[in-house]
N, C-alpha and C positions, 0 to 999 in steps of 0.2 A: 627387513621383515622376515625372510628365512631364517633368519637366528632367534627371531623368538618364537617360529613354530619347534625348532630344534631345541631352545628351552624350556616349552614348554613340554615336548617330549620327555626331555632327561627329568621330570619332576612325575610322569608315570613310572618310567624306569629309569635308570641311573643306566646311560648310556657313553662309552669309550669315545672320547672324543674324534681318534681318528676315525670310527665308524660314523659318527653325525655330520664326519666331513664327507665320508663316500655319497650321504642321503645327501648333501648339500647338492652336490655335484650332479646327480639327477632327479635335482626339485626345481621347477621354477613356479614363483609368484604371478597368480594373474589377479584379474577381478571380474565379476559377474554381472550387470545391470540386473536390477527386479526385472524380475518374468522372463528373463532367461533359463536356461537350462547348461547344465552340468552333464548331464545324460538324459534322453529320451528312452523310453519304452519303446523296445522292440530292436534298440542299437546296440552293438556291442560296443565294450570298452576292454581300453589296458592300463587302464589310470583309476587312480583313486587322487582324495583333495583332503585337503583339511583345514578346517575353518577357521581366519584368522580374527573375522570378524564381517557379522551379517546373520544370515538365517532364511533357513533351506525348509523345504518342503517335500516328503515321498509321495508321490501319488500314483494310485492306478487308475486305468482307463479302462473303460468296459467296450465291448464290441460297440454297443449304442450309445455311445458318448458320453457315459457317466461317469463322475470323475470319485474315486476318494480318496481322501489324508490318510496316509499311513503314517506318519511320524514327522517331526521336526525336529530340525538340527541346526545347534547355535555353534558359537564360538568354542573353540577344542575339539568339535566333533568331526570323523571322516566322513566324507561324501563318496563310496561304493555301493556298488551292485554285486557283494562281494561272491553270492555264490552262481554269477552270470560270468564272471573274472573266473573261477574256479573249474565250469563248467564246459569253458569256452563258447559262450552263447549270450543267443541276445538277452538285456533286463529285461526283467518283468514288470519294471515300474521307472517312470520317472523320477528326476531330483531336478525342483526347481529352484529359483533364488525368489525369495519374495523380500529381501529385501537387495541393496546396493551390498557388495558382500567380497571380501576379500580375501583368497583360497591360495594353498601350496599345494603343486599339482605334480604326483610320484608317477612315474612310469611303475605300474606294478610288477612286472615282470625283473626289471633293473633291482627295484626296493628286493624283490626275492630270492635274488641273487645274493644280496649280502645275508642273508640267514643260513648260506652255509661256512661261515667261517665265525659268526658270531650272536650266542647264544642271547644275549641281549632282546634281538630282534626278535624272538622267538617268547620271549617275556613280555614284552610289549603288547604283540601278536594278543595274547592270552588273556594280556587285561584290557584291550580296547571288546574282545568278542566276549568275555565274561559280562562286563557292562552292556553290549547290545543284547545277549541273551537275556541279561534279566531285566532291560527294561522294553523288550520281544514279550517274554512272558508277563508282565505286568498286566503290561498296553490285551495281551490277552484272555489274560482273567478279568479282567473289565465287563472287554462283551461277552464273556459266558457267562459273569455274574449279575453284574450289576446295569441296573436301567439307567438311561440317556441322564435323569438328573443329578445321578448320581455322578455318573462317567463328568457331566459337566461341572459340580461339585469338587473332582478331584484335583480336573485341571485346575480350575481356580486356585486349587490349595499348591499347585503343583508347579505352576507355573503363571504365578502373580502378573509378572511382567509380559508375558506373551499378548494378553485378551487386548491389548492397545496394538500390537503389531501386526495383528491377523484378523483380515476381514472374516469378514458373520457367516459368510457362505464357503469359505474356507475352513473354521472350527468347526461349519454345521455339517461338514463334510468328515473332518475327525471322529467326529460324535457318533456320526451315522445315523444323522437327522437331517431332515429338511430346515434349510434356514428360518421359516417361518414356526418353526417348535421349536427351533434357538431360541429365537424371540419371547417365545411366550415362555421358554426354562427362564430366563431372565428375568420376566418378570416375575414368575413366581418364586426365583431365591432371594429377590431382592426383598420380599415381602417381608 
């Protein structure tokens, strides 16, 4: 199963094979059960993950128990808290597993290591954070522009396959709606 996170790497960048060997060597394969967690809020980490297959969840917690989606992430996608890694500090958000989900798990500090002897890494580096920036910036123009049925309009165009895999108080949580004005956006796109 490491070998086909590692091919699936070399198909963002075209990476040196004995370099994919160094990442072999401090990557191991795990798996997550639903409703697990990857990292809580508030903990630090030194690892990052990446998704072989399953689907993940950001969430924040508010002082009074409020919970919301900040993003989901499928299969090819990394599971950090990158600039809690960077900061030496704790996240600011959870990653859960909402579903059964099977992860390659980098020692980040070891993976950063190899970025001083090969530029690859560092290519790579550029086009995973180019992709979270601009779908960071997206996900933000959303709620500065656009209202709940739209934002829930988009998803649908955006991701077909999700609205079966995610309960209603989970997207209702995306959206920045109450699950009961889920409900009723529903009925009224279906209209």
């Amino acid at each position: 199963m490491i070998d086909i996170f590692l091919d699936r790497l070399n198909t963002i960048v075209p990476i040196p094979q004995v370099e994919l060997d160094k990442l072999k060597n401090i990557s191991t394969l795990s798996s997550i059960k639903k409703g697990e967690y990857f990292l809580r809020q508030g903990d630090k980490s030194s690892s990052l993950a990446f998704i072989l297959s399953g689907l993940f969840r950001t969430t924040y917690l508010t002082e009074n128990g409020k919970e919301f989606t900040k993003t989901f992430l499928l299969d090819n996608d990394f599971l950090i808290s990158y600039s809690a890694l960077l900061q030496n500090r704790e996240s600011y958000f959870s990653i859960e597993a909402l579903e059964d989900s099977s992860i390659v798990v980098i020692d980040y500090h070891k993976w950063k290591e190899l970025f001083k002897d090969e530029i690859s890494w560092n290519q790579l580096l550029v086009v995973v954070l180019e992709k979270v920036y601009c779908k960071k910036e997206a996900r933000e123009r959303e709620f500065l522009l656009h209202d709940a049925q739209t934002r829930y309009e988009s998803f649908l165009r955006e991701h077909p396959n999700l609205v079966k895999r995610i309960k209603q108080h989970i997207l209702a949580s995306y959206l920045g709606i109450t699950p009961v004005a889920l409900s009723n956006l529903k009925k009224r796109v279906k209209s």
